[in-house]
Each structure stands twice: as C-alpha cells, then as structure tokens.
C-alpha positions in Angstrom: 47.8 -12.5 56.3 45.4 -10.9 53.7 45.9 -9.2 50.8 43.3 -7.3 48.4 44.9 -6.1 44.8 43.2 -5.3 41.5 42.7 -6.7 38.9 40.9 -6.2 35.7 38.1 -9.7 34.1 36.2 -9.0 31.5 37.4 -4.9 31.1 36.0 -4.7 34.8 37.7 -3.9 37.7 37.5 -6.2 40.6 39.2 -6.4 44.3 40.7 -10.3 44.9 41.1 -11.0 48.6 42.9 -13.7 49.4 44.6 -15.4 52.7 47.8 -17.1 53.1 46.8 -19.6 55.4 43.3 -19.5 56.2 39.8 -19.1 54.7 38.7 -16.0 54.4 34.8 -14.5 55.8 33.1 -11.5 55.0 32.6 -9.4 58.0 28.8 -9.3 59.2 27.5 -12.4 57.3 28.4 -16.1 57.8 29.5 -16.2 53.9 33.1 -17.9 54.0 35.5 -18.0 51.0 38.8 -19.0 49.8 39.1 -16.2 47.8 37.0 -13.2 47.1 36.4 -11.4 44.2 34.4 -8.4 44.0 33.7 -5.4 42.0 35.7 -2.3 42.7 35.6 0.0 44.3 34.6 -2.5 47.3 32.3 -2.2 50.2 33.1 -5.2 52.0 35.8 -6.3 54.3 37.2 -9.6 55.2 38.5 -11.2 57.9 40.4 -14.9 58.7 38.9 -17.4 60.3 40.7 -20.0 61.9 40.3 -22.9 59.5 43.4 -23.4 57.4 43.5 -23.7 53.6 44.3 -27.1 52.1 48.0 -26.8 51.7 48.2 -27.4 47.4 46.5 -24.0 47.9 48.5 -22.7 50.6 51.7 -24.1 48.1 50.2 -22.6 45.4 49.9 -19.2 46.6 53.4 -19.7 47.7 54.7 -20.1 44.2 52.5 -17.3 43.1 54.1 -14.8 45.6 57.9 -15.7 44.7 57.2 -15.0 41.0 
C-alpha cells in the first residue's frame, strides 16, 4: 500500500511516498524509487510496481508504523 504524509527538511515542506512492500514509480516516466520525496504541494503521483523491497526495509517500515 502507499502512503504520502508531510513533512517538514530544511523549514520546507515536502510529500514522502513510500510503499509497504514494493518499489515505488512515478507515473509517466520510467524513474523508480524506494521512497519519494518531493516538494509540496506535489504534482506527481506514484504507483507500485511489482518488485518487492528488501525485507530490512520492509521490517523497518514495519517498526516505524507500530510506533
């Protein structure tokens, strides 16, 4: 599943997209990411793709999530 949330680097705003489980790609380009950060407001979107994150990321995000 992906999720976008703020959050603020540098006193600017950005949008961090991020997948559970899989790498992420930015829709209309070949540009493939395992996480995405970009200024916001944001005009691009994301999609998965099918190949799966190593899982000490996958783990990781886990951890991050149950906090």
């Amino acid at each position: 599943m992906i999720t976008t949330e703020i959050i603020e680097m540098g006193g600017k705003q950005f949008a961090r997209t991020i997948s559970d489980k899989y790498y992420i790609k930015k829709v209309g380009t070949n540009e493939v990411y395992e996480e995405a950060n970009d200024l916001y407001p944001s005009a691009y979107t994301y999609e998965e793709t099918e190949q799966e994150l190593p899982e000490e990321v996958v783990e990781e995000r886990k951890k991050r999530k149950e906090e």
